[in-house]
KEBA-222928 format. One record per residue: z, y, x of N, C-alpha, C in turn; residue number from 1; residue in one letter. Coordinates in steps of 0.001 Angstrom, whole numbers, always signed. Layout:
N
@n.Z=Z	n.Y=Y	n.X=X	ca.Z=Z	ca.Y=Y	ca.X=X	c.Z=Z	c.Y=Y	c.X=X	pos=NUM	code=A
...
REM end
This chain:
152
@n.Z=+0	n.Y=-1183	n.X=+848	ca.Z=+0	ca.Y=+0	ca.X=+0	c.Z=+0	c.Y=+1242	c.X=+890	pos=1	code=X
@n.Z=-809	n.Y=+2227	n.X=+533	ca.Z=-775	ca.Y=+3452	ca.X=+1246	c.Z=-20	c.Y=+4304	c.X=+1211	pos=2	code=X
@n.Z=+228	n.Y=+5269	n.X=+1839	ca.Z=+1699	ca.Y=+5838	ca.X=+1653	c.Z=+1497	c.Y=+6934	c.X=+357	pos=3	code=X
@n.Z=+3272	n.Y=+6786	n.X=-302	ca.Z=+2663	ca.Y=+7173	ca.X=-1655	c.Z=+3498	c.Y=+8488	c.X=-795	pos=4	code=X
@n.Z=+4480	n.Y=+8765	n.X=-242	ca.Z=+4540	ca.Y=+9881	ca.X=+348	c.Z=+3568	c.Y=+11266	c.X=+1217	pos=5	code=X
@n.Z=+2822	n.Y=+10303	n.X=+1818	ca.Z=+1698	ca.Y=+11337	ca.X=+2068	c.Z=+964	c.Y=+11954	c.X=+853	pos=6	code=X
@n.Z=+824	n.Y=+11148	n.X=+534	ca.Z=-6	ca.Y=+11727	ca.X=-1119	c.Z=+322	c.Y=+12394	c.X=-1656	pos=7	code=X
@n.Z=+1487	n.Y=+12277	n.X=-1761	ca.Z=+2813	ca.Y=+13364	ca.X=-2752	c.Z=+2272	c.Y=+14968	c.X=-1984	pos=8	code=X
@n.Z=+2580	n.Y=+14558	n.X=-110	ca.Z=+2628	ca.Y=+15856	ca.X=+488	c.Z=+845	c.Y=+16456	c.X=+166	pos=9	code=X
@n.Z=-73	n.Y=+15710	n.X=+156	ca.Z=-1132	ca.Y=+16080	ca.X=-95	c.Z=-1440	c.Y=+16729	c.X=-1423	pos=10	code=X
@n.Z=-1145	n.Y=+16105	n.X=-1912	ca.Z=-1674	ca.Y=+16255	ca.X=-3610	c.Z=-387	c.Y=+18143	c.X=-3756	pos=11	code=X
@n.Z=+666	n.Y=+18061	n.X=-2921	ca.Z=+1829	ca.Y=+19268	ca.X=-3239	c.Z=+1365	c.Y=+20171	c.X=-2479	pos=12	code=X
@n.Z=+573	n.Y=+19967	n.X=-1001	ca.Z=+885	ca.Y=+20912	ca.X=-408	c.Z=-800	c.Y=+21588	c.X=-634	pos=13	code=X
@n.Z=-2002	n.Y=+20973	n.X=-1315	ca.Z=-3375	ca.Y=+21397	ca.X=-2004	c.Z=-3035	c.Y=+22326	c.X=-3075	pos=14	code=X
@n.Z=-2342	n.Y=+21777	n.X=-3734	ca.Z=-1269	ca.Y=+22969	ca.X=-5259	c.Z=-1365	c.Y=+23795	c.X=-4760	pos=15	code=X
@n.Z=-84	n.Y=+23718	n.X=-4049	ca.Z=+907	ca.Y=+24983	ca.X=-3568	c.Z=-148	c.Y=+25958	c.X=-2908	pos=16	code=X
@n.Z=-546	n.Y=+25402	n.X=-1482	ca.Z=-1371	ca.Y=+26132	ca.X=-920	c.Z=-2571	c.Y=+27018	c.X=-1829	pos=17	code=X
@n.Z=-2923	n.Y=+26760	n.X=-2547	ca.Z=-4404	ca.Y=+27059	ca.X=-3703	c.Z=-3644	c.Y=+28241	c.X=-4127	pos=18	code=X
@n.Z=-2652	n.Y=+27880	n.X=-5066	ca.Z=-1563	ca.Y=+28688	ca.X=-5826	c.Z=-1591	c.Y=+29742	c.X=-5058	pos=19	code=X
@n.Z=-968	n.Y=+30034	n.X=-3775	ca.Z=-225	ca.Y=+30969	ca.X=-3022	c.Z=-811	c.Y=+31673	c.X=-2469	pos=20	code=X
@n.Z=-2634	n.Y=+31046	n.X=-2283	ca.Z=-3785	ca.Y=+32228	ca.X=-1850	c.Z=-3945	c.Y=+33133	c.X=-3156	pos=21	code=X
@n.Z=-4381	n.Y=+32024	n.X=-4488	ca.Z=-4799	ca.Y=+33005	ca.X=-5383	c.Z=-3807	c.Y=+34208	c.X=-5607	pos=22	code=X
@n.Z=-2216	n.Y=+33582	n.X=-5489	ca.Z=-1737	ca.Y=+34799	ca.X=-6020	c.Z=-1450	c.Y=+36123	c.X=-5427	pos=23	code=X
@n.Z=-1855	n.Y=+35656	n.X=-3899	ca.Z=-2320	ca.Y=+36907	ca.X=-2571	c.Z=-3209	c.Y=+37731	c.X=-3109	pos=24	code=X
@n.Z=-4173	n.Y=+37118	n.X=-3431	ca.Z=-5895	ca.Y=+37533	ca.X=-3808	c.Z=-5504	c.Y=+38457	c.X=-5120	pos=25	code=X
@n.Z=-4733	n.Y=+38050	n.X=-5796	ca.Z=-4638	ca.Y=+38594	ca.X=-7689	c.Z=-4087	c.Y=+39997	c.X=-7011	pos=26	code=X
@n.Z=-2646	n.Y=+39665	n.X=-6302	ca.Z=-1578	ca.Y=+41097	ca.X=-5891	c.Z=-2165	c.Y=+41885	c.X=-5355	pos=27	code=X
@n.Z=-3222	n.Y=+41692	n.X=-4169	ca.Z=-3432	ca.Y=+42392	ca.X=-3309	c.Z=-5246	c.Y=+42984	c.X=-3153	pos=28	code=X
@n.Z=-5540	n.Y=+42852	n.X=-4639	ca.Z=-7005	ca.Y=+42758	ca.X=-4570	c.Z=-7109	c.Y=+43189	c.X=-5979	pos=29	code=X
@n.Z=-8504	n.Y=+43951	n.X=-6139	ca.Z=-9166	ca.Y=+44003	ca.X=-7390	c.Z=-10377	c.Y=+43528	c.X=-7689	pos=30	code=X
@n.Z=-10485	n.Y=+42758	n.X=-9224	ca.Z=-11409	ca.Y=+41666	ca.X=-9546	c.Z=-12826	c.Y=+42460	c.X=-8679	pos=31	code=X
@n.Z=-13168	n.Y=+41593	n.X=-8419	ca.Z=-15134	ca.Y=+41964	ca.X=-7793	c.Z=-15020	c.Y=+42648	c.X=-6529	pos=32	code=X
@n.Z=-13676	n.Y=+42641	n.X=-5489	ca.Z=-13502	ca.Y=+43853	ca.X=-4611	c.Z=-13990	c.Y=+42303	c.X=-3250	pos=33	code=X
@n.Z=-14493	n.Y=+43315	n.X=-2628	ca.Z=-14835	ca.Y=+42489	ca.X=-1441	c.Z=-14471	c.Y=+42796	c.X=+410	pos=34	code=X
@n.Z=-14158	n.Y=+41827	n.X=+456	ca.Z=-13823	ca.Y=+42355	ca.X=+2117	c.Z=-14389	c.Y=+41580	c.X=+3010	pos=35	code=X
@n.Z=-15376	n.Y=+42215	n.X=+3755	ca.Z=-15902	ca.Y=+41349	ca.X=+4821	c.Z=-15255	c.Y=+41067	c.X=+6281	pos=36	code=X
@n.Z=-15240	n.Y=+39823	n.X=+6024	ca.Z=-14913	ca.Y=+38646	ca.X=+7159	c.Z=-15433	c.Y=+39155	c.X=+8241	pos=37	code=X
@n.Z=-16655	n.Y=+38635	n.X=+7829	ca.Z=-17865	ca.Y=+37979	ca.X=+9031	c.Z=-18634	c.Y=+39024	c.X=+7983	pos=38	code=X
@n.Z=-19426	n.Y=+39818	n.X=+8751	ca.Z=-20353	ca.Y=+41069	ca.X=+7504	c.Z=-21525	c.Y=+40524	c.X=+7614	pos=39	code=X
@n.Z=-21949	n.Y=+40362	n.X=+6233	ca.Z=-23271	ca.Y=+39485	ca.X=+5701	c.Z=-23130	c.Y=+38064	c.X=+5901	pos=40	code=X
@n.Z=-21924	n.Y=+37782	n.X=+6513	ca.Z=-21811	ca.Y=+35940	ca.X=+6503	c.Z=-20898	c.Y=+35733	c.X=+5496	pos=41	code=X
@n.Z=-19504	n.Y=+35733	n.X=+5838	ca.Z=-18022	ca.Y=+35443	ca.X=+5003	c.Z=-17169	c.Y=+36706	c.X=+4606	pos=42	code=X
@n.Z=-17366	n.Y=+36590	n.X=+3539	ca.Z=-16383	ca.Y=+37401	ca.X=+2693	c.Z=-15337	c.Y=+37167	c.X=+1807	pos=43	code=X
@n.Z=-14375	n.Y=+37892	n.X=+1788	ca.Z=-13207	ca.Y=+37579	ca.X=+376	c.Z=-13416	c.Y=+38381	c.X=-657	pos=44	code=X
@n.Z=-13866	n.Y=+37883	n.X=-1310	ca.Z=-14170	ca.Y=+38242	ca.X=-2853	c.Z=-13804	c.Y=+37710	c.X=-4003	pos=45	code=X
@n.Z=-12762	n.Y=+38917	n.X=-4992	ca.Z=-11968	ca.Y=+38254	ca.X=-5770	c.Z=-13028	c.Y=+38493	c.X=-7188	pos=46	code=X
@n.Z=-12913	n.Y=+37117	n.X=-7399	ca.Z=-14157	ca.Y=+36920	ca.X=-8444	c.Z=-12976	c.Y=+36173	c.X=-9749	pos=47	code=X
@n.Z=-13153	n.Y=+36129	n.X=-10723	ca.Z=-12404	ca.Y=+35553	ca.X=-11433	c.Z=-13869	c.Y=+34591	c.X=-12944	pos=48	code=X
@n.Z=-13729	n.Y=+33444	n.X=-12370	ca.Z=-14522	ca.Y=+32723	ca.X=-12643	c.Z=-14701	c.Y=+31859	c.X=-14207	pos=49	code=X
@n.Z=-15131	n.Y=+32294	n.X=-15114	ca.Z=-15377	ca.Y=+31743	ca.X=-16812	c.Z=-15679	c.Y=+30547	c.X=-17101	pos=50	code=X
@n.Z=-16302	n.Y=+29604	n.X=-16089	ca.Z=-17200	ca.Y=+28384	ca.X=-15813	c.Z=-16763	c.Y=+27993	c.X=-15221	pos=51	code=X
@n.Z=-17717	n.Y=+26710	n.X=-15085	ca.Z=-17437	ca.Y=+25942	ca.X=-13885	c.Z=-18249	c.Y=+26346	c.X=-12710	pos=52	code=X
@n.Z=-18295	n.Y=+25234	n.X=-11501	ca.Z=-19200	ca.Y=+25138	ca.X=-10408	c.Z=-20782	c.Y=+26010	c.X=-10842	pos=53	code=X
@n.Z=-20736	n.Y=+27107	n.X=-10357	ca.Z=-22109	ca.Y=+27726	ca.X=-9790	c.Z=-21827	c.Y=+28406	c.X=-11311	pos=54	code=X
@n.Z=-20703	n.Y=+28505	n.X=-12212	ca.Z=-20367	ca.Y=+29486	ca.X=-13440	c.Z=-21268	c.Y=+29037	c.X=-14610	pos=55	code=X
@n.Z=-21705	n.Y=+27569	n.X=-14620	ca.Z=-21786	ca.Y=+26939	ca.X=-15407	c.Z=-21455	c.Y=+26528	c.X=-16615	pos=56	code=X
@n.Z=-21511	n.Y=+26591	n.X=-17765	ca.Z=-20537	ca.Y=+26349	ca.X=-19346	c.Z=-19387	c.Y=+27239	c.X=-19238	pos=57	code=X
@n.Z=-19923	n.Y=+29469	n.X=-18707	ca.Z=-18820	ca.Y=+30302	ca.X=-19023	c.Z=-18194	c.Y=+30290	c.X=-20570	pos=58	code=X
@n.Z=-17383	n.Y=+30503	n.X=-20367	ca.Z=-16447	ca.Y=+30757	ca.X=-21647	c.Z=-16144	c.Y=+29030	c.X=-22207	pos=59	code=X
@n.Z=-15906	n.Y=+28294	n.X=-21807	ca.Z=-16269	ca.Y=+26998	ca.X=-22536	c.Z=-14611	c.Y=+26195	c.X=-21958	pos=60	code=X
@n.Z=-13249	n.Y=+27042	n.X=-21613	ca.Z=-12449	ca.Y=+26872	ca.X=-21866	c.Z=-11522	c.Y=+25406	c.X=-22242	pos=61	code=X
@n.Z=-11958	n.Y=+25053	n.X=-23516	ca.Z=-11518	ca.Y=+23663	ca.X=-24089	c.Z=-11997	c.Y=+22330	c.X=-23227	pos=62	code=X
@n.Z=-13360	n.Y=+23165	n.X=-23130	ca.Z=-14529	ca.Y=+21634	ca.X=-22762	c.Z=-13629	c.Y=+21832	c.X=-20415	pos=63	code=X
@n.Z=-13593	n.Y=+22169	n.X=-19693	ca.Z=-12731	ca.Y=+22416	ca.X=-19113	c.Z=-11320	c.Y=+21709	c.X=-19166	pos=64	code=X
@n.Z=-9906	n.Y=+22241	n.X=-20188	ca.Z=-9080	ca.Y=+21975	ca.X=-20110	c.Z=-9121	c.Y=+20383	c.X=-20442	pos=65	code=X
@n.Z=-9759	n.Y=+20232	n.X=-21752	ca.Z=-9866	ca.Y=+19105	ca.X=-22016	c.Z=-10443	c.Y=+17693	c.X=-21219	pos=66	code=X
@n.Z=-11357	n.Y=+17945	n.X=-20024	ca.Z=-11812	ca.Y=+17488	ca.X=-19118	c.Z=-10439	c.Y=+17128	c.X=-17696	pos=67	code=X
@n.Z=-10215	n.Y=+18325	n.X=-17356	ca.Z=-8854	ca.Y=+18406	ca.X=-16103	c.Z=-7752	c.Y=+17530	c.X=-16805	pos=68	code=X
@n.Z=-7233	n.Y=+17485	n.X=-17911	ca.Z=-6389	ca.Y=+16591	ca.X=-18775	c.Z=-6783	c.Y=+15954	c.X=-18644	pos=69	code=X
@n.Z=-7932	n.Y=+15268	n.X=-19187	ca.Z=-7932	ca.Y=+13359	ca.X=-19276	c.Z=-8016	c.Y=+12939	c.X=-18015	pos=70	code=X
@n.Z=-8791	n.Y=+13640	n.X=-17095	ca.Z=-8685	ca.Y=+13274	ca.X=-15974	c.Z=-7471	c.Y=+13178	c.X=-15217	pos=71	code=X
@n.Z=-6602	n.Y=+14178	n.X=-15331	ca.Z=-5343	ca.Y=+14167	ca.X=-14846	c.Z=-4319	c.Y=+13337	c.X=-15471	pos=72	code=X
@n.Z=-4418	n.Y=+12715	n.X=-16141	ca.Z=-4028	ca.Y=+11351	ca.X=-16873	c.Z=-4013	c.Y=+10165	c.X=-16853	pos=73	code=X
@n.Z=-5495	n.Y=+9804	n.X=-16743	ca.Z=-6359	ca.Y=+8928	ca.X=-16230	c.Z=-5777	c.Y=+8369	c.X=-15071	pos=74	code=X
@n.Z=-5578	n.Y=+9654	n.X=-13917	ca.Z=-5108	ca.Y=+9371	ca.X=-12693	c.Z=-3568	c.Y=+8937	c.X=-12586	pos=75	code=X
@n.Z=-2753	n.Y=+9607	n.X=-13349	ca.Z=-1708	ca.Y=+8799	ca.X=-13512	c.Z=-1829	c.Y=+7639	c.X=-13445	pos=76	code=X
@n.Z=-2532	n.Y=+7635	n.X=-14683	ca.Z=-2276	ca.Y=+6008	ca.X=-15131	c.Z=-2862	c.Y=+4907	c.X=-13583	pos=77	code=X
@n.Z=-3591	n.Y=+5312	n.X=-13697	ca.Z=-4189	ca.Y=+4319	ca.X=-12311	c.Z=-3394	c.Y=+4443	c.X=-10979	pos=78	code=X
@n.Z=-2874	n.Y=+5392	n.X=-11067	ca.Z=-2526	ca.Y=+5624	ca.X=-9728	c.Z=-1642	c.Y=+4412	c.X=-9088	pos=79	code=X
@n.Z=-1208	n.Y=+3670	n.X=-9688	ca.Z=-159	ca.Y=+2412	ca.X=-8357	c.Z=-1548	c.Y=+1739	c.X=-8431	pos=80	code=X
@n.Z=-2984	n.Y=+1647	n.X=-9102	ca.Z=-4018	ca.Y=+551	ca.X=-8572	c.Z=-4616	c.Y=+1156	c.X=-7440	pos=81	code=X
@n.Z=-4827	n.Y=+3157	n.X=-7427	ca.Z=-5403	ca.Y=+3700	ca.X=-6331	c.Z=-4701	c.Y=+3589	c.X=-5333	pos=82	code=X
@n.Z=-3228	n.Y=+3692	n.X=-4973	ca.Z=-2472	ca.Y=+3523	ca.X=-4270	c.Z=-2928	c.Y=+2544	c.X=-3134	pos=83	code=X
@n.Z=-3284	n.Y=+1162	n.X=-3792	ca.Z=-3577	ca.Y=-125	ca.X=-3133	c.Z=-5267	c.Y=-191	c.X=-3028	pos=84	code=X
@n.Z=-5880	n.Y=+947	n.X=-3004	ca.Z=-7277	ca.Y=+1102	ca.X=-2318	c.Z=-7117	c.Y=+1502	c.X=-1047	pos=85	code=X
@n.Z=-8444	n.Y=+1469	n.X=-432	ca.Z=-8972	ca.Y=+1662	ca.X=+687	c.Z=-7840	c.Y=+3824	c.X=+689	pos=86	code=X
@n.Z=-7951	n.Y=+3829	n.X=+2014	ca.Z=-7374	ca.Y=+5455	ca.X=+2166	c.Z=-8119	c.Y=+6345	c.X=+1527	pos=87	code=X
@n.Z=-9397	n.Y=+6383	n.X=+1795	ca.Z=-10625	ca.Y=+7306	ca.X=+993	c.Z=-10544	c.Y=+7037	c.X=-161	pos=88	code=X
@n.Z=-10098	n.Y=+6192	n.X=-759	ca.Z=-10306	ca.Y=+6430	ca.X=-2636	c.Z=-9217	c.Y=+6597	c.X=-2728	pos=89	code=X
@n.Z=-8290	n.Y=+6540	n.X=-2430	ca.Z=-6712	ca.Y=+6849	ca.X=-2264	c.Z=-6549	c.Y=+8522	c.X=-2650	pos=90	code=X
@n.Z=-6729	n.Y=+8887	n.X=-955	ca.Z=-6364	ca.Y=+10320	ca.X=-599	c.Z=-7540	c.Y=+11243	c.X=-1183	pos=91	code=X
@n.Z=-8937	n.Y=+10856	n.X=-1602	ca.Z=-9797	ca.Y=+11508	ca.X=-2076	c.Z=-9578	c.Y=+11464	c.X=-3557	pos=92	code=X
@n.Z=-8821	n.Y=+10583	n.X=-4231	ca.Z=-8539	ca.Y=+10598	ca.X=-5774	c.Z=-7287	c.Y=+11646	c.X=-5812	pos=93	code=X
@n.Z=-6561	n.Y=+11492	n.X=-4370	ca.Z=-5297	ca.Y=+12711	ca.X=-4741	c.Z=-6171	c.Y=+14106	c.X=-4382	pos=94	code=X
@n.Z=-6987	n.Y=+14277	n.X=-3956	ca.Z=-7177	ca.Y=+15667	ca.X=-3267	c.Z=-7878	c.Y=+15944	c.X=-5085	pos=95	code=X
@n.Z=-8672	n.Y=+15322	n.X=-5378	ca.Z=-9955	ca.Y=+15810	ca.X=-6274	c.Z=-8646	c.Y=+15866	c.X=-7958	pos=96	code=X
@n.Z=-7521	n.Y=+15499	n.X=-7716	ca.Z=-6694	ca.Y=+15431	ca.X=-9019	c.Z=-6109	c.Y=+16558	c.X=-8882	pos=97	code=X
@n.Z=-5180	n.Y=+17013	n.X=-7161	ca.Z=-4927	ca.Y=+18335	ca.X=-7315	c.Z=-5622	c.Y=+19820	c.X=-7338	pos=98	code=X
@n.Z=-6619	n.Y=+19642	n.X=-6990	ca.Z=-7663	ca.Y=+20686	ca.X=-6969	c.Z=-8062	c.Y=+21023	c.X=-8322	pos=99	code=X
@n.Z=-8264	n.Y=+19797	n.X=-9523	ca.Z=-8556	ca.Y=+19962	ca.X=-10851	c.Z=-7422	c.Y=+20289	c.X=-11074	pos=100	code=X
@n.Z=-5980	n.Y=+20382	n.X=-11042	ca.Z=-4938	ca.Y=+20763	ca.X=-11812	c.Z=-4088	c.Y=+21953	c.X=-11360	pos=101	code=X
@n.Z=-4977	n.Y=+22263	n.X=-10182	ca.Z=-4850	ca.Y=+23785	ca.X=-9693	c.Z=-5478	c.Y=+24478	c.X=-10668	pos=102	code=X
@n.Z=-6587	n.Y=+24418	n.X=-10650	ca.Z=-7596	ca.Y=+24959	ca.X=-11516	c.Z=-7522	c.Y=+25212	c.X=-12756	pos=103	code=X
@n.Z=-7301	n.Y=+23806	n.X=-12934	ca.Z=-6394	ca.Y=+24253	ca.X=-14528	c.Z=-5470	c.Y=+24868	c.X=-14719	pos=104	code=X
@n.Z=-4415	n.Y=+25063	n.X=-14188	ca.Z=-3130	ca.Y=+25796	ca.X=-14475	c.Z=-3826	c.Y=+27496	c.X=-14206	pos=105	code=X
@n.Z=-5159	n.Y=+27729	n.X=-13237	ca.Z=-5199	ca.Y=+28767	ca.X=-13694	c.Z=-6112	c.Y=+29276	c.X=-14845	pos=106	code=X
@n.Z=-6934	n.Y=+28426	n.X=-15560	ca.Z=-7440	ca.Y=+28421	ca.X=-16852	c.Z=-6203	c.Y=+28665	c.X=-17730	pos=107	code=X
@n.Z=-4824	n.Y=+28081	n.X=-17546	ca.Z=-3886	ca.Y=+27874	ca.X=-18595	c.Z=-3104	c.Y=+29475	c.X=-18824	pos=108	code=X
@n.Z=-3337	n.Y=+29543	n.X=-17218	ca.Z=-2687	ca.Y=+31292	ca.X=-17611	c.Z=-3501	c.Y=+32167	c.X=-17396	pos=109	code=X
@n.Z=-4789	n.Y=+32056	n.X=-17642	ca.Z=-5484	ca.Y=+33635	ca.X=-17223	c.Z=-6876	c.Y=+33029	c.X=-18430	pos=110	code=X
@n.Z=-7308	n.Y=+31613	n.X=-18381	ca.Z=-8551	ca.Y=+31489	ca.X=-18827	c.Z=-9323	c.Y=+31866	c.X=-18136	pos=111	code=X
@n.Z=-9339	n.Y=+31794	n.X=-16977	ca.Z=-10207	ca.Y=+31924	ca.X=-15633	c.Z=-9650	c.Y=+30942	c.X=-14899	pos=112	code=X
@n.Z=-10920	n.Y=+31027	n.X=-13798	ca.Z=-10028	ca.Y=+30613	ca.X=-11964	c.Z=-10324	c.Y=+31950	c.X=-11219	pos=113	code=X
@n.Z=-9277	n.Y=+32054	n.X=-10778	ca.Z=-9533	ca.Y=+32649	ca.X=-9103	c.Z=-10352	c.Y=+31957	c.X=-8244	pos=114	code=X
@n.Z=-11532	n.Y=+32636	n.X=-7552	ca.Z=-12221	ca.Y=+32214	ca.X=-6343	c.Z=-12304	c.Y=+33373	c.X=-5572	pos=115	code=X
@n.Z=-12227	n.Y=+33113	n.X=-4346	ca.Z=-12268	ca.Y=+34164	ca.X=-3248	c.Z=-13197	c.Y=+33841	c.X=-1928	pos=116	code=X
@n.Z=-13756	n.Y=+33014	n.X=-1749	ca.Z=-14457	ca.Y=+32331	ca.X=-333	c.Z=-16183	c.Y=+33054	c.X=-635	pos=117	code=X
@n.Z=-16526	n.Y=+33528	n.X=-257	ca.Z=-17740	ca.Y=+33951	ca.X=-481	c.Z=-18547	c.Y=+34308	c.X=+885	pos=118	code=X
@n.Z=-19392	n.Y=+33712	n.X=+903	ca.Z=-20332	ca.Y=+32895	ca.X=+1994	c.Z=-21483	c.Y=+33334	c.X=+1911	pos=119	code=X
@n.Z=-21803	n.Y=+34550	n.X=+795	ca.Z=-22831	ca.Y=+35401	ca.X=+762	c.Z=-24290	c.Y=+34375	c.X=+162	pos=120	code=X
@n.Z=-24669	n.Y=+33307	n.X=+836	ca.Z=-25553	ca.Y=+31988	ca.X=+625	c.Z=-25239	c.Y=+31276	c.X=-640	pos=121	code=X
@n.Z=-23906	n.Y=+30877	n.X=-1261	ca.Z=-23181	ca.Y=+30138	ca.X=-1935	c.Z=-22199	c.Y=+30924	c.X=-2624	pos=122	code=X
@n.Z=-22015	n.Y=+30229	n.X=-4436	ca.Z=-21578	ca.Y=+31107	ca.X=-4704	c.Z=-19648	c.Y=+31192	c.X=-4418	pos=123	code=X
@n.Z=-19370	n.Y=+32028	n.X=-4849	ca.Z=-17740	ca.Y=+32278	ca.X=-4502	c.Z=-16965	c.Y=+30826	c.X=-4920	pos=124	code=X
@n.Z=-16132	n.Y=+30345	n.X=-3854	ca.Z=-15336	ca.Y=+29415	ca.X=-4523	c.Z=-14202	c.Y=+29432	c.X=-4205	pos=125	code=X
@n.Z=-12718	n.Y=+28102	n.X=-3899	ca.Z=-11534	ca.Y=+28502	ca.X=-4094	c.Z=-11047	c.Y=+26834	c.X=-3045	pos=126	code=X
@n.Z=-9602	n.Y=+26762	n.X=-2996	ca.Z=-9108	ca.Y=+26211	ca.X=-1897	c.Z=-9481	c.Y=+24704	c.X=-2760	pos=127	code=X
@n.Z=-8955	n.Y=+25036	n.X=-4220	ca.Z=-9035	ca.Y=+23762	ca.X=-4996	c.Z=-10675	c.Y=+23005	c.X=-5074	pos=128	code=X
@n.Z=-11395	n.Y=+23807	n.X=-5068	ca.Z=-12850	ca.Y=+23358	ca.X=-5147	c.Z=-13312	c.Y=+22669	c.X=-4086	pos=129	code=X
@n.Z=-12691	n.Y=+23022	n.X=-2899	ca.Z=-12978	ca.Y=+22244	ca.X=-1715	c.Z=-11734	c.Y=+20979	c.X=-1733	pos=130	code=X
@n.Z=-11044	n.Y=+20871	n.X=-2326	ca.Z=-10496	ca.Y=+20008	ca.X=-2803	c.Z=-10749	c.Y=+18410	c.X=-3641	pos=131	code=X
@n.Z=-11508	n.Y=+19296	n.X=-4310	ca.Z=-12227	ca.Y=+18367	ca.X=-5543	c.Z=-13556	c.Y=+18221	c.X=-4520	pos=132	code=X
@n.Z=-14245	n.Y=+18704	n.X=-4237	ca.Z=-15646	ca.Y=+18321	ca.X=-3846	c.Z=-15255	c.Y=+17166	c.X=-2667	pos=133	code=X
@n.Z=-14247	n.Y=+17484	n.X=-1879	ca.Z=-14064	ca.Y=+16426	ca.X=-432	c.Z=-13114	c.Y=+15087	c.X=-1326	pos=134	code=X
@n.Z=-12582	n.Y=+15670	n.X=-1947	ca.Z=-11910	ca.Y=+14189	ca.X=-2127	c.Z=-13276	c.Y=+13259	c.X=-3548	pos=135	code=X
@n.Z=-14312	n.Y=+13634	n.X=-3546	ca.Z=-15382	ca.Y=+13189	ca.X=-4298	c.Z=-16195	c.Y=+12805	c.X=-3672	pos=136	code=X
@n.Z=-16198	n.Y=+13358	n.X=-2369	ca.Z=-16967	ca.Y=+12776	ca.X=-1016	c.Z=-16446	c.Y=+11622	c.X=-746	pos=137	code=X
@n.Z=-15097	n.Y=+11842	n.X=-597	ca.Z=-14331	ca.Y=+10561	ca.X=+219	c.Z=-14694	c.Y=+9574	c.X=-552	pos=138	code=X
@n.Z=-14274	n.Y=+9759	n.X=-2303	ca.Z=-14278	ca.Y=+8119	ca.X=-2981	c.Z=-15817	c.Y=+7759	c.X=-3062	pos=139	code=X
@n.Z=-16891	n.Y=+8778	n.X=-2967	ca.Z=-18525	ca.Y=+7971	ca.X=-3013	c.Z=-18729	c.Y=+7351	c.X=-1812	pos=140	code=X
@n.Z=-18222	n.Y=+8213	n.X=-749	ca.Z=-18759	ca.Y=+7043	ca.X=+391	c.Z=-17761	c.Y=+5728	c.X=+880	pos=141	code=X
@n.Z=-16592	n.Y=+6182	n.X=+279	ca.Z=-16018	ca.Y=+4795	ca.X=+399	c.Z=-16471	c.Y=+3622	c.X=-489	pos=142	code=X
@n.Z=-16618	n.Y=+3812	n.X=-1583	ca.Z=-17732	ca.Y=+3300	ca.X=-2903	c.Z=-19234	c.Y=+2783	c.X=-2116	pos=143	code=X
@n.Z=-19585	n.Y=+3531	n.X=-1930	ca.Z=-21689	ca.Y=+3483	ca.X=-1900	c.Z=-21757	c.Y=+3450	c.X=+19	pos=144	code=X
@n.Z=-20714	n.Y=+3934	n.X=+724	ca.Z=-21535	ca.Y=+3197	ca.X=+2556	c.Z=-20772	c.Y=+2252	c.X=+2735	pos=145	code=X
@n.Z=-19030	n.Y=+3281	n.X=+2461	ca.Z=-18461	ca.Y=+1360	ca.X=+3024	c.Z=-18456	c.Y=+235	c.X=+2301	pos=146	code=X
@n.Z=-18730	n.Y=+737	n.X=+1094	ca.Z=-18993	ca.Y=-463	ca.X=-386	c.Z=-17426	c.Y=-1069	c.X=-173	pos=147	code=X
@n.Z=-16699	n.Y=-254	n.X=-237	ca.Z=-15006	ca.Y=-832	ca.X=-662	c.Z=-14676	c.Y=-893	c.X=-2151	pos=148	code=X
@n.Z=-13787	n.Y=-2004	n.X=-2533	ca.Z=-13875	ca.Y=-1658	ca.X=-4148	c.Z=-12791	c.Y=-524	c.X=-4741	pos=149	code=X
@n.Z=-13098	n.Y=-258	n.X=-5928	ca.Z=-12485	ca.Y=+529	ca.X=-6554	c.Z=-11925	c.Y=+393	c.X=-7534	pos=150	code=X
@n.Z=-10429	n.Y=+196	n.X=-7275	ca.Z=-9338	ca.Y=-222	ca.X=-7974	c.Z=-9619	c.Y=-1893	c.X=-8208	pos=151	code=X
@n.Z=-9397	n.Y=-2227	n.X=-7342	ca.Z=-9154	ca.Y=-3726	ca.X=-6934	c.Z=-8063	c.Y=-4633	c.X=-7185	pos=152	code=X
REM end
């Protein structure tokens, strides 16, 4: 079994960390204000986001919460079978659960997300999104190169 302690610290310290930028970004920033990093490469830009990925289904709220819930449920429930997977479906099912329930909690109090990473190329995103996208990496290629099973 993989350590359910690391996970804990993973899955707490993806939260927390997400949490504690946005609420830098909210205090210390105004929506659409931008500060360049790297000028014309990386910027912080506080964008406050209606949609999903690339602002996809704005305003669509329910379809969202209702999505981060079952999923965040789901994962409960499974979680002592993910536990006893390979590390990549493991630690990539905890990263991609806390990143969605970052996210959600800020749908729950604003009906937005905070995103701030803006890369000028790509659109603005957030600590949790890189969250969810890598731990979605981890469980496909542990799935589809190393062909490990899932929930075994």
């Amino acid at each position: 079994m993989i350590g359910r302690r690391k996970a804990a610290a993973l899955f707490g310290g993806i939260l927390l960390f997400d949490q504690m930028v946005k609420y830098h970004v909210e205090t210390t920033m105004l929506p659409g204000e931008s500060i360049p990093i790297v000028p014309s490469v990386f910027h912080l830009t506080y964008v406050l986001n209606p949609g999903a990925a690339f602002g996809i289904f704005e305003h669509q709220q329910w379809l969202f919460l209702l999505t981060a819930a079952l999923f965040f449920f789901v994962f409960l429930f499974l979680y002592s079978r993910l536990s006893r997977s390979s590390a990549l479906i493991h630690y990539g099912s905890v990263g991609f659960a806390a990143g969605a329930l970052s996210n959600m909690a800020d749908r729950i109090r604003m009906g937005r997300v905070v995103d701030f990473f803006d890369f000028r190329i790509w659109p603005v995103f957030n600590i949790a999104d890189i969250a969810i996208v890598l731990g979605t990496i981890c469980v496909l290629w542990a799935l589809f190169v190393q062909k490990k099973e899932f929930l075994s």
